[in-house]
C-alpha positions in Angstrom: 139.7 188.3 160.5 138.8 186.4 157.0 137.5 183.1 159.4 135.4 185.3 161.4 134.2 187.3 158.3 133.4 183.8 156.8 131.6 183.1 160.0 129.5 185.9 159.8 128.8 185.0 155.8 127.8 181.5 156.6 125.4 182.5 159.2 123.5 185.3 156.8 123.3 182.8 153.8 121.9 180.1 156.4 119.3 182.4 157.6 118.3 183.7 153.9 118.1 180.1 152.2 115.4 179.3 150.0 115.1 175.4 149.3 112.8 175.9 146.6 114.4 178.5 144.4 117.5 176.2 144.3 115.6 173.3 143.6 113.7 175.4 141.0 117.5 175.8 139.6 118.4 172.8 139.6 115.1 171.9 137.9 115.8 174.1 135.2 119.2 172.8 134.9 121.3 175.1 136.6 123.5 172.9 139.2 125.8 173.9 141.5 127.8 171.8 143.9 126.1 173.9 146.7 123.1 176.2 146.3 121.1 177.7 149.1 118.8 180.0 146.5 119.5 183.0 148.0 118.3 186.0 145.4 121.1 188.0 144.0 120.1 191.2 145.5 120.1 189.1 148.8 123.9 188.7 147.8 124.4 192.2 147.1 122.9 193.1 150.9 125.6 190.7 152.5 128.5 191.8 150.1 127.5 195.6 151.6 128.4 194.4 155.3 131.9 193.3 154.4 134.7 195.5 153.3 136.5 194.6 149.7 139.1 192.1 150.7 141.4 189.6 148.1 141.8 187.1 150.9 138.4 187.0 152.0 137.3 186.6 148.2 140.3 184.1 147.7 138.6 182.0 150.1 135.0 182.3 149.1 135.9 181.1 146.2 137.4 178.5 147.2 134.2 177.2 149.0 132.6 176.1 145.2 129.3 177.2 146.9 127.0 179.5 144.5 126.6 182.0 146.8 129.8 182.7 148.3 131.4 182.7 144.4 129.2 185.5 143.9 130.3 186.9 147.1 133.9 186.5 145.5 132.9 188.4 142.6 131.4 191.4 144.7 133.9 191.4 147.1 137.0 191.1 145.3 138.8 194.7 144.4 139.0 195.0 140.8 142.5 196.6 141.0 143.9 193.2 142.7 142.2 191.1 140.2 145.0 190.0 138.7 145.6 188.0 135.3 146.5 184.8 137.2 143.6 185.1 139.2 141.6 185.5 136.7 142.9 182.7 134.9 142.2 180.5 137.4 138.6 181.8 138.2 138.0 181.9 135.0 138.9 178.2 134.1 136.8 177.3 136.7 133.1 178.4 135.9 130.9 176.2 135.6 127.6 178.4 135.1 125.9 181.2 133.2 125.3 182.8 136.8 128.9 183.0 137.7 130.0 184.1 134.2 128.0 186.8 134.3 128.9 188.4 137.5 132.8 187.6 137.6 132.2 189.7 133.7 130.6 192.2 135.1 132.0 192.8 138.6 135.6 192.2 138.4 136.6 192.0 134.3 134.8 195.2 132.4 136.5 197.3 136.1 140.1 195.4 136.4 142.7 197.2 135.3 144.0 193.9 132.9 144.2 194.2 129.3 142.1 193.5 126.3 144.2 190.8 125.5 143.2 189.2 128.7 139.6 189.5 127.8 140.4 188.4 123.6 142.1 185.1 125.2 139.1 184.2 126.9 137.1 185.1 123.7 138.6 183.3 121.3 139.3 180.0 124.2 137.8 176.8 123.2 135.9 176.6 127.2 132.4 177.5 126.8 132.8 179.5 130.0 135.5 181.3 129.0 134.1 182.6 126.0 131.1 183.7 127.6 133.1 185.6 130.4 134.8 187.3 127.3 132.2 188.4 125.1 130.1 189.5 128.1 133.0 192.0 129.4 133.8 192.7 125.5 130.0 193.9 125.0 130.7 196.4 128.0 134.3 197.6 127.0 133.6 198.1 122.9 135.0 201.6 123.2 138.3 200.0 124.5 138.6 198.0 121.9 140.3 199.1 118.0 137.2 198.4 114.9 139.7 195.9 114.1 139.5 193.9 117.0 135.9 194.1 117.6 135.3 193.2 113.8 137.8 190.6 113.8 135.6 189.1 117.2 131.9 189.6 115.2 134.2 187.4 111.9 135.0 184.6 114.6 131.9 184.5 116.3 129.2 184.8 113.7 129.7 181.1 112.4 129.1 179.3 115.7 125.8 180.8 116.0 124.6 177.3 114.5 125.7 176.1 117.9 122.5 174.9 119.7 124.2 175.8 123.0 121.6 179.1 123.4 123.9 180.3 126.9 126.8 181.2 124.2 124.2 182.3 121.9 122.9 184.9 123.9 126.5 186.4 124.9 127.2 186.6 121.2 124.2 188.1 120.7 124.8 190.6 123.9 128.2 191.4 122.1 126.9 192.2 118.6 124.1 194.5 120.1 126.8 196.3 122.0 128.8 196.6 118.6 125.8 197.7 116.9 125.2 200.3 119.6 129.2 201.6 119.6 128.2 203.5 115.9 126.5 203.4 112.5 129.7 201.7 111.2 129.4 198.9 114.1 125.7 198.7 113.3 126.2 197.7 109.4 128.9 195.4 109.8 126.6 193.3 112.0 124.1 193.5 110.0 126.8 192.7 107.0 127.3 189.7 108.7 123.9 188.6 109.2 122.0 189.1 106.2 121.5 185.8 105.6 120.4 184.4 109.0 116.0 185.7 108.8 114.8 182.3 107.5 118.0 180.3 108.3 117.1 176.6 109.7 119.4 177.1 112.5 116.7 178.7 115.5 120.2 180.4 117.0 121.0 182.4 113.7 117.1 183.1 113.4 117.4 184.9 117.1 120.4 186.6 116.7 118.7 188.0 113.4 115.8 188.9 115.3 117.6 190.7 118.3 120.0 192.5 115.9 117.3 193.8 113.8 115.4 194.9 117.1 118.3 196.3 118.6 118.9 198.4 115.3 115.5 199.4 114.5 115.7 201.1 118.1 118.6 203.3 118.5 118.7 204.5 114.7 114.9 204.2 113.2 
């Protein structure tokens, strides 16, 4: 059943592939071993034909292709994602794209603890990180004000990092924060008094997007 279901994915990605949006990727600098520039609502259409299945997601995974790791993230079931799956799937990420979608399909809906998700946080892999803060932004109300202040005390010092993919999940975590209650909303901005004229361009952005993100849900 999975090799025939595999078959069948193959055969759709083949007959959706767009050579120039994955050479616009890799032009921008997104690279994957194999990419056939499929659109991600293209992705979403073929995940809608198959039936949730651990195996089936075990092996599309497996394939390293950028498509089909999507696929894994769609077509997984959250309540078998387990924490040594998610170890392993998480270890091996090696784009913003993936991050993103293994955060937002399988992590923020799992049924694995915070801890889980603070490992991955507070991990020296870029990737991992990003995977955490990205399901932290969506579970704030999960975590204790300790925790989540705690995360904003770790994270606000690396925004001198010139690495703007964990830039913008920190800053997609502290606008979260900010939006979780007025308390949420004054630590951050606690925290980031100092950045407006800062001579580091990722502690001038986060300012900016704070202050936005602020000014819109309690001016």
């Amino acid at each position: 059943m999975v090799e025939a279901d595999l078959k069948r994915i193959r055969r759709y990605i083949f007959l959706s592939m767009n050579g120039i949006a994955a050479e616009n990727m890799e032009t921008a600098g997104v690279h994957y071993r194999q990419n056939y520039g499929l659109q991600l609502p293209q992705i979403k259409d073929i995940a809608s034909r198959f039936a949730p299945d651990v195996l089936l997601a075990e092996r599309l995974w497996s394939m390293r292709v950028r498509e089909m790791m999507i696929l894994a993230t769609m077509l997984l079931p959250p309540a078998e994602f387990s924490e040594t799956i998610a170890k392993r799937w998480i270890r091996e990420i090696e784009t913003m794209e993936v991050a993103q979608q293994l955060s937002f399909n399988l992590l923020v809906k799992c049924n694995l603890s915070i801890d889980v998700v603070k490992a991955n946080i507070f991990s020296d892999r870029k990737y991992s990180r990003i995977v955490g803060l990205l399901a932290a932004s969506r579970m704030v109300e999960r975590f204790s004000d300790e925790d989540l202040q705690g995360i904003a005390d770790w994270i606000v010092p690396l925004v001198k990092s010139s690495d703007f993919e964990l830039i913008n999940s920190m800053s997609v975590f502290l606008r979260f924060l900010c939006r979780k209650d007025n308390a949420g909303a004054h630590f951050v901005l606690s925290k980031i008094n100092g950045f407006k004229n800062s001579d580091f361009r990722g502690e001038r952005y986060i300012f900016e997007e704070i202050t936005n993100e602020v000014h819109f849900w309690y001016a």
